[in-house]
N, C-alpha and C positions, 0 to 999 in steps of 0.2 A: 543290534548291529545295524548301523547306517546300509544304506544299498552302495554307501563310497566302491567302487571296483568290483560289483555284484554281478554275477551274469544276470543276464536276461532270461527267466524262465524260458516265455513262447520262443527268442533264439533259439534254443538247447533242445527244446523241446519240437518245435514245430517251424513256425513262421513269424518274426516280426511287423506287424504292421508300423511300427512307429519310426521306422529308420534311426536318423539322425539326431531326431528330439527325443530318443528314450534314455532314458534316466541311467538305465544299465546298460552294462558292457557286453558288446557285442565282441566275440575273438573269436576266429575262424580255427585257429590253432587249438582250441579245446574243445572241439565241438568230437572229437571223435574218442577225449578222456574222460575217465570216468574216476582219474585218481584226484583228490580234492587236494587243494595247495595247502600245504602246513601254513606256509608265513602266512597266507590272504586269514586262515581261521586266526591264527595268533596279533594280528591285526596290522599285521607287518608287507605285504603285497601289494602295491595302487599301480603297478604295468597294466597298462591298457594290453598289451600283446604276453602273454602267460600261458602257455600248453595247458598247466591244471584248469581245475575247474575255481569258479568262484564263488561257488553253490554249495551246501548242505545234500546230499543226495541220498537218498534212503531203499532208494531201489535201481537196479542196473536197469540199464535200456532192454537191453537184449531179452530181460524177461515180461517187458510189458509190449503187449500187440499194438504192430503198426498201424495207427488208425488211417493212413491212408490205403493201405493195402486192399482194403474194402469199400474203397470208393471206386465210382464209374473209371476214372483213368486209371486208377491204381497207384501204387508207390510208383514216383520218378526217380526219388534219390537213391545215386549209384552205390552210395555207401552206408544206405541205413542202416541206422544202431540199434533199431526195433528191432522184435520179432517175426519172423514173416512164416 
C-alpha cells in the first residue's frame, strides 16, 4: 500500500519535524482515535480531514509508556494517549 492518505507515524505518535513537506497526512481529528477507517484499509478513503485513523495499529496507546513523562519537563500534552 502507497502512503496515498497514510498518517504520519512520528504525528500520531510523537512530533513531526517535517511539517508541510511530509509525505503523510497529518489530521488533528484522529489523533485521539484509535478505531482505524474501514474505507482508507479497503482503499477507498483520500479525505485529508478523517476522524479514523490511517494507520495499521497493533497496539493501543494507552498501554505503551509516555516517553516524555520521564523526561526533565515531563509530558506537556493536556491529553495524552499514553500511559502515564
Amino acid at each position: 500500500m502507497s502512503n496515498q492518505g497514510e498518517d504520519c507515524y512520528f504525528f500520531f505518535y510523537s512530533t513531526c519535524t517535517k511539517g508541510d513537506s511530509c509525505p503523510f497526512r497529518h489530521c488533528e481529528a484522529a489523533l485521539g482515535n484509535e478505531t482505524v477507517c474501514t474505507l482508507w484499509q479497503e482503499g477507498r478513503c483520500f479525505r485529508q480531514v478523517c476522524r479514523f485513523r490511517h494507520m495499521e495499529i497493533d497496539k493501543k496507546r494507552s498501554e505503551i509508556p509516555c516517553y516524555w513523562e520521564n523526561q526533565p519537563m515531563g509530558c506537556q500534552k493536556l491529553n495524552c494517549a499514553f500511559h502515564h
